[in-house]
Structures are given as C-alpha cells and as structure tokens.
N, C-alpha and C positions, 0 to 999 in steps of 0.2 A: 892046324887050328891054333889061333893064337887065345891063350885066355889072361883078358882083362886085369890086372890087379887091382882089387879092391882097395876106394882110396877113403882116406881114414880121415873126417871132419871132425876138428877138437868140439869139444861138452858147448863150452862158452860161444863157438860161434853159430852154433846151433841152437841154441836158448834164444838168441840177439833174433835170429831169422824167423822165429816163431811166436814172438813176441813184437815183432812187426806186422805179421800175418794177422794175429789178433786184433790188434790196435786199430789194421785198416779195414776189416771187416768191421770193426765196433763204430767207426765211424759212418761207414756208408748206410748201417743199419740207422743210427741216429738222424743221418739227412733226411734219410728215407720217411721215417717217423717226422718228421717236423715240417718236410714239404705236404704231404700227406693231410696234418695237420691244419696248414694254413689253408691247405684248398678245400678242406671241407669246413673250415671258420667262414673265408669268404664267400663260399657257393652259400650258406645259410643263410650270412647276411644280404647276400641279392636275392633269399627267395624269399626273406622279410619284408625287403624293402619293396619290392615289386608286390608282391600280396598288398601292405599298405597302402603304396601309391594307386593301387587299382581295385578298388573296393567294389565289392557287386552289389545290387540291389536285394534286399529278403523281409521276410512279414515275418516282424517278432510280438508274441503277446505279450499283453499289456493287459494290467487289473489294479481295481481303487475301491480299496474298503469303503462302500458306502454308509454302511452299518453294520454292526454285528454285536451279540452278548450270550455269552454261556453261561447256564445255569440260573436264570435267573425266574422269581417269581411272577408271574404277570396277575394281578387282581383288577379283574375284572374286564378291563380297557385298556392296551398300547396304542398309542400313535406317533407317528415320527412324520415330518415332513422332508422326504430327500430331495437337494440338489446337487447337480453338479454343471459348473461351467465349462462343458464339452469344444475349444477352439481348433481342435485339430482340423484342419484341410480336407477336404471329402475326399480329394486325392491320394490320401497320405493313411488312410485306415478303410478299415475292413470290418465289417461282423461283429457290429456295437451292437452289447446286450448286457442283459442283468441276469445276474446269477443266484438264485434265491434256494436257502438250505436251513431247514426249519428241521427239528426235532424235542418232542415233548413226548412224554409218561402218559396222559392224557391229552383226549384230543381240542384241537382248537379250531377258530373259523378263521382265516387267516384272507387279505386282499394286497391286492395292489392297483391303486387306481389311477390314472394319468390323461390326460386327455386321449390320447390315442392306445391306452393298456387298459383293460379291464380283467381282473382276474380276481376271481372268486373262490377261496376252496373253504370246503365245509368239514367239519367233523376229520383233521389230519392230524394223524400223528407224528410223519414222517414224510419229507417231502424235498424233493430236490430237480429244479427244473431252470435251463436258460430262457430266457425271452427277449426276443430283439424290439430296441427300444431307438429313438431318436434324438439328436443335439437337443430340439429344440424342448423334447418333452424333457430333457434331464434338467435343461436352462428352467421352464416352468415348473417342474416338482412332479416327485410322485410321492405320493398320500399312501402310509405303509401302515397296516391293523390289526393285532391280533385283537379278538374276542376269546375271554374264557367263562365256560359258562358254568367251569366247577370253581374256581376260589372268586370267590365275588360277593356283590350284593345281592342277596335272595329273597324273594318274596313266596312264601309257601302257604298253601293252604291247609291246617292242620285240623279241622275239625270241617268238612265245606260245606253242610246241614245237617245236624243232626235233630232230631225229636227227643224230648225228654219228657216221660211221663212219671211223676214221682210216684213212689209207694201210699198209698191213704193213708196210713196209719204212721206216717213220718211228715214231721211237719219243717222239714230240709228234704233236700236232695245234693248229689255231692258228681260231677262229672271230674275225674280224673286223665292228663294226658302227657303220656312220656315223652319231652322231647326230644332225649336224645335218639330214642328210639327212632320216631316217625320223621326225623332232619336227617339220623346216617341211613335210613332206607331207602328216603328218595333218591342218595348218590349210588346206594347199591341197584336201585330200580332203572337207574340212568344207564351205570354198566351194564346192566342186562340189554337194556335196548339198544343200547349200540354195539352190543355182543363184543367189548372188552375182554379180555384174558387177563384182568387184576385181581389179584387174590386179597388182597388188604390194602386199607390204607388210615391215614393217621389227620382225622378233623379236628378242626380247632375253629371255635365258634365263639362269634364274639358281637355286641351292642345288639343282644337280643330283644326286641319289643313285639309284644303281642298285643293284637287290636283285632276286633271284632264286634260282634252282637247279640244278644239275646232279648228273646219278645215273647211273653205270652198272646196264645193265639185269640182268648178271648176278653182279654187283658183287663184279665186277675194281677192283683198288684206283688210284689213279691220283692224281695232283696236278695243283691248280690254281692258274693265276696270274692274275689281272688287271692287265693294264698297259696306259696309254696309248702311244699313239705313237711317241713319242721312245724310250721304256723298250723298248718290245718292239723298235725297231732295235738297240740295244745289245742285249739279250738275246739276238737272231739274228744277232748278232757276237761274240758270245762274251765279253761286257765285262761289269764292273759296272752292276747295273739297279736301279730300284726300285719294289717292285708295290705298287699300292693296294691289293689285297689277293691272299692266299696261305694254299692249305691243302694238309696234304701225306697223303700215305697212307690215303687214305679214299675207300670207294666212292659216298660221295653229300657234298652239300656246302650249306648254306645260307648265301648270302652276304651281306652290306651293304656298299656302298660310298658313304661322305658325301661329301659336296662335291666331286664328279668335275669336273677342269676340263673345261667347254665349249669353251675354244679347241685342244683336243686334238683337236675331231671326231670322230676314231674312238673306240672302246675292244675292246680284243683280249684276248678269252679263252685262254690257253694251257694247255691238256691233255698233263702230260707223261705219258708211263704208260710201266707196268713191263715190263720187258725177262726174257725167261726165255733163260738159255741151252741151246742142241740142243746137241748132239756125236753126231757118228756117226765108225764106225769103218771102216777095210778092212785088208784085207789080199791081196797080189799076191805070186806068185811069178817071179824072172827067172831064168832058167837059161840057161847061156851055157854050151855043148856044146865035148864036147874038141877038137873039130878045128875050132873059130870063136875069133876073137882077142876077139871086143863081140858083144852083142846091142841089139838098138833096140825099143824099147818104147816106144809111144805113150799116155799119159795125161793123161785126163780125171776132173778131180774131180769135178767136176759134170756131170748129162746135160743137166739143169732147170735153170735159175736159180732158188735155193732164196729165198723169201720169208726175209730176212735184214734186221739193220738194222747199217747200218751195213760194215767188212769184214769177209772170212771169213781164221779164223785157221789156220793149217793146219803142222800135225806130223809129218814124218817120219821115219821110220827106216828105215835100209837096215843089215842083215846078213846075212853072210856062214854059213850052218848047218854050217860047221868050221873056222869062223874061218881063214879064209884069205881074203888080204889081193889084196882088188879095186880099180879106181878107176870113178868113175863122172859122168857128165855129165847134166845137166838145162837141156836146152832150150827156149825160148818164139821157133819160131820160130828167125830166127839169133842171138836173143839168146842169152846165157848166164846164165841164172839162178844154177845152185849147181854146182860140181863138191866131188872131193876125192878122192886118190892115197893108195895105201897104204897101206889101212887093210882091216878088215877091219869094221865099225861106225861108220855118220856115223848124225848127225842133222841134221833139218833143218828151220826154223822161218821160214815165211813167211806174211806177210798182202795177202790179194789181195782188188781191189776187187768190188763186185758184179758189174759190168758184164763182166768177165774168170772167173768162174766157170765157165762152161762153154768156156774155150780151151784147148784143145792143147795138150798138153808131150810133149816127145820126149826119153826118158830114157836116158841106151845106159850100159852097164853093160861093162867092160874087164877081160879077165885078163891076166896075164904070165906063168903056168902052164900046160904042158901039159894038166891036167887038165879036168873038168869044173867049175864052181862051180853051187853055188843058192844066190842073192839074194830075200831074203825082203823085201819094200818094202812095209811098215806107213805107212797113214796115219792120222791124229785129225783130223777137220774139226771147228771149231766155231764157233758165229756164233750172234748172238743174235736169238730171234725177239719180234714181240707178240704176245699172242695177238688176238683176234677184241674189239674194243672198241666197246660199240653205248651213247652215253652221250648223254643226253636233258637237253637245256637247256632253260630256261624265264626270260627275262631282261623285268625290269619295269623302268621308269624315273618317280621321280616329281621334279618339278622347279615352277619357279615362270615360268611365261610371260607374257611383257607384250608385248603389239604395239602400237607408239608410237603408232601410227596411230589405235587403238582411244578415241576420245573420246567423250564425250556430255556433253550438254544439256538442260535440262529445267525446267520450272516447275509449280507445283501453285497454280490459284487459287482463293480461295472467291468465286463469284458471288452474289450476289441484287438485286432492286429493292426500292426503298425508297420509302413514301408520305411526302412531306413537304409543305407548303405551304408555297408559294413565289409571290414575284410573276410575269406574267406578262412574260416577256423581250422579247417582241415590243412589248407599248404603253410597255416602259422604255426600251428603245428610241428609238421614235417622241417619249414626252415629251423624253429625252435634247436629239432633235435639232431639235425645237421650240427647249427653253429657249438651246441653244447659238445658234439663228438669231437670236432675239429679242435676246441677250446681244450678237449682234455687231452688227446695226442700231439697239441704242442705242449702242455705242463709236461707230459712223459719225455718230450725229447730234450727240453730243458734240463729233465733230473737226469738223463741218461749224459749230457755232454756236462755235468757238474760232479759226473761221477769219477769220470775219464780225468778230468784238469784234478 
C-alpha cells in the first residue's frame, strides 16, 4: 500500500480560492433576483394592460340628492316641488326610484304626489321606503308635503257652550278660563289618542286671540268685560282696570280679542247685569191705652230673606193721628238703634244688611198724657233685585303653537343602476401587485450588485 503524502496549500492561495467561490455565488444570486424581478414587473404590466384594453360590461349604482334637511322645524306646512331632468338611455339603467327616509319626535302626514305616484302616509314617525318612479314623471315633478298638526296654526274651542246662571243676590257674574291649562291638554289629549310614548314636552305659544259670543236667552240686557288677571284683581277691588275688551247694554255680544297675553294664563269674562229696583210697603198700627205709660211692639221687616243685591234700604215713619206728641225707642236687641222725644212725627232711614233682614226689633212707643195715643208706623222697604239671567257663552281661541321638541329630518333620493364598461377590479388588482413585487425585487438587485462594486 502506498500512502499519499499529504500536500500542503499556502494560507494566501486559499483565501484567493474562497473568495472567488463567494464573489461567484453573490453574483448569480443577484441575476437571479433581477431577472426574477423584471419578469414579474412585465407579466403585471400586460395583466394591466389587457384588463384595460378589455373592459367588461357591470351595473354600478348611482344616486342624486333630490332633497333632504335634518333637524329642522316644520310649522305647520312644507312643500317642495322636485325635478329632475332624467336623460339617461333606457338601455343604459336599470331600477329608477325614490328613496324616501323621514324621521320626526312627533308624528306627521307626509305625501308624494306625481302623476303616476300617489302616496299617502298618515300619523308617521319613522318611515323609510323605495318607490319606482319614471323619466317622464321626474321631468314633470313630484309635489313633496309634510303636514304638522302639533306646531302650527290652531283653532280650539275653549269654552264650546256653556250656560251661565248667575247668583240673585250678585249683580255680576265672573266665568274664569286657564289657558294654559285647556291649550297643553289638548296636545296631552292628542298623545293619548294616538297612543304616543312622550312623557314631556316644551310649548310655546304665541299671537293669541280669542273670539267668541255670548247672548242672553231672553235678552235681558247686560254688560261685558274681558279682563286678564291682574285687571279683574283691581276690578274686584274696586280700582282702576283695564279690559281687553268691553260691551255695555246689549243682550248678545260678538267679541275679538288680539294678541291676548299668554303670560296671564287665565282670562275672565265678567257679566255685569242690570239691577231693578222692588219696594214694598206696610203699614202698622201702635196704640198705647189710657191707663199704660209704652207699648212694646216687636218688628220684623222681613219673614224671608228677600233675594236682594246688595242692602236693603228701609223708610220709616212714625205719627201720631192727632198729633200729639209721643217718644219712641227702637231696639236690635239691647242695642239702640233710633229713638226720638217730643214729637209728634219722626222719620227714620236705615240700611240693613242682607244677612239681618229677617231680625227682630223691639219698638216701644211712650206717652206722657193721660190719654190714649194711635201711632201709625209706615214702612218703605227697597232693595234692588236681578232678574233671572240664563246667558250662553261660546269662546274660541285661535293662536300659533310650536313645541321645541317637535323636529324632523328627512332626505329624498333618486336611485338607479347604470351599465357601464369598466375594467375588471379584481385582475387590476392582481396586475397592481404583481408589477409592485417585480418593481421591488429589481430595487433589491440593484442594491445587492452596488454593494458588490
């Protein structure tokens, strides 16, 4: 066997051989990366170009604000008249309509009306619906409406007959009516019927006037005041007042009253009416016997308490039928109302309340002569009565209501699809991220052969 001698390569020419090994590895990797490169730049750009050049057919939608507004207040009436000059090719679209999307707090009556549209909705709160519609009706118009029938103009009936029989013994009558009260009920009475879920809301009421009538029925004359609140306190104080409105001496009455302040709340009707005066008469004899010094006489003006207004006025006389000179006392009670000595002729003028009409008086009548006397006691009662007043009101109020609350929103769109030819997105796509891969593995092979030099 023969064995080999191992042969012994110097440091340096083995550095030199390894360092060419590298050098031509680093290069082939570099081609490698840069052919690589280009062919994935150029396959991108022919799958561009061809995508481009070859576009397909597709139905892309298409929409056109024909109206629209958020948050906004509506009083009372909206109207808008839409067009639109629709020239597309009947070829070329697809599935033309309107897109309608309403939302309000409270509800509205909302339309759309067109020659060949009719659409009606009542009582909506919330509403979103398409409707296929035609060139020719967008060329013509379509007639767009809300109705609101909470902020608006209002006509309410706040009193819608009432009878009014006053007291007898009052020669007014006073009908009082809250309206803030009976104007936020009606909106409360609304929501109930339309079985709303609103727990509050915030009115604001404004160019109040109230108009109506009143008539007696068998037409007794009488006079009419309107006053607010403040007025009618000073009126039943007996002050200076001032009436929004006033009629006097007339058995029926057709009112108007403008711009009634709302911060008044109330407004009070006062019915003064006419007073007739009674008088009734008597007459009583006192006879006071020759062997008595007085006689005592108990009187009552009244049995009834007489339907009066106001006190009763009351007239006596007392004389003597041969003048012969008596004195006489008149008592309420241990009071002492009226005397008078030595005379033979008093009179006597007193006014007593209602409440004291039918009290006692104890009258005693005094000689100072042996003889007999007759006292002849004349009285005049008078007091003023009403008669019987049956007067028929009828009160309207019309005013301007806005409930802040009350907002809407709303847009009107025209839909349709449209044929166009278009590239296909997907292999734009795909070439997109070809040509960008290619693009970046030739920048790498560029910095890899600038690393080498």
């Amino acid at each position: 066997m023969y064995e080999l001698d191992k042969i012994y390569v110097p440091f340096s020419i083995r550095y030199k051989m390894m360092s060419y090994s590298s050098r031509w590895t680093g290069m082939k990797l570099e081609r490698m990366v840069t052919k690589i490169g280009l062919i994935l730049f150029i396959m991108g750009l022919l799958v561009i170009g061809i995508t481009l050049l070859t576009p397909i057919e597709k139905w892309i939608e298409r929409r056109v604000i024909l109206d629209g507004k958020g948050d906004i207040r509506i009083l009372h009436h909206y109207e808008k008249f839409l067009t639109y000059n629709f020239t597309i090719d009947p070829q070329l679209y697809r599935n033309l309509s309107i897109e309608l999307w309403i939302y309000s707090k409270f509800p509205k009556n909302v339309s759309l009306i067109s020659n060949g549209l009719r659409v009606r909705l009542h009582d909506i709160t919330q509403y979103e619906s398409k409707l296929p519609i035609t060139p020719l009706e967008l060329r013509k118009g379509i007639k767009f409406e809300i109705n609101n029938i909470w902020s608006s103009n209002i006509t309410s009936e706040l009193v819608p007959l009432k009878i009014i029989t006053p007291l007898p013994w009052r020669d007014y009558s006073v009908e009082s009516i809250d309206l803030v009260d009976i104007l936020c009920n009606e909106v409360w009475n609304l929501i109930r019927e339309k079985s709303l879920k609103i727990q509050g809301f915030t009115p604001y009421l404004n160019n109040l006037t109230i108009f109506g009538e009143a008539f007696e029925n068998s037409g007794r004359k009488f006079n009419l005041l309107i006053l607010d609140e403040g007025n009618y306190t000073r009126y039943f104080k007996g002050l200076k007042f001032k009436a929004y409105w006033s009629g006097t001496n007339s058995s029926s009455y057709a009112f108007v009253v403008y711009n009634y302040s709302i911060f008044s709340r109330k407004v009070y009707f006062v019915f003064e009416l006419s007073k007739k005066l009674n008088i009734e008469k008597e007459q009583l004899m006192i006879v006071v016997p020759r062997d008595y010094r007085f006689t005592t006489k108990i009187i009552r003006f009244f049995h009834k308490t007489p339907q009066a207004v106001g006190n009763i006025t009351i007239a006596c006389i007392l004389r003597e039928e041969e003048n012969r000179k008596f004195n006489f006392y008149l008592f309420k009670g241990s009071e002492l109302y009226f005397s008078g000595k030595g005379k033979s002729y008093y009179e006597i003028n007193m006014s007593i309340p209602l409440s004291e009409s039918t009290s006692k008086f104890n009258l005693i009548v005094e000689k100072n002569i042996p003889e007999e006397i007759r006292v002849s006691f004349e009285t005049t009662k008078s007091w003023y009565i009403v008669p019987k007043y049956e007067i028929l009101l009828k009160v309207f109020a019309n005013y301007f209501r806005i409930i802040l609350e009350d907002k809407t929103s709303y847009y009107i769109v025209l839909l349709w699809e449209e044929k166009v030819k278009k590239p296909l997105d997907e292999l734009l796509s795909v070439g997109e991220i070809i040509t960008i891969l290619g693009a970046f593995l030739l920048l790498v092979g560029r910095s890899m052969r600038k690393s080498k030099s």
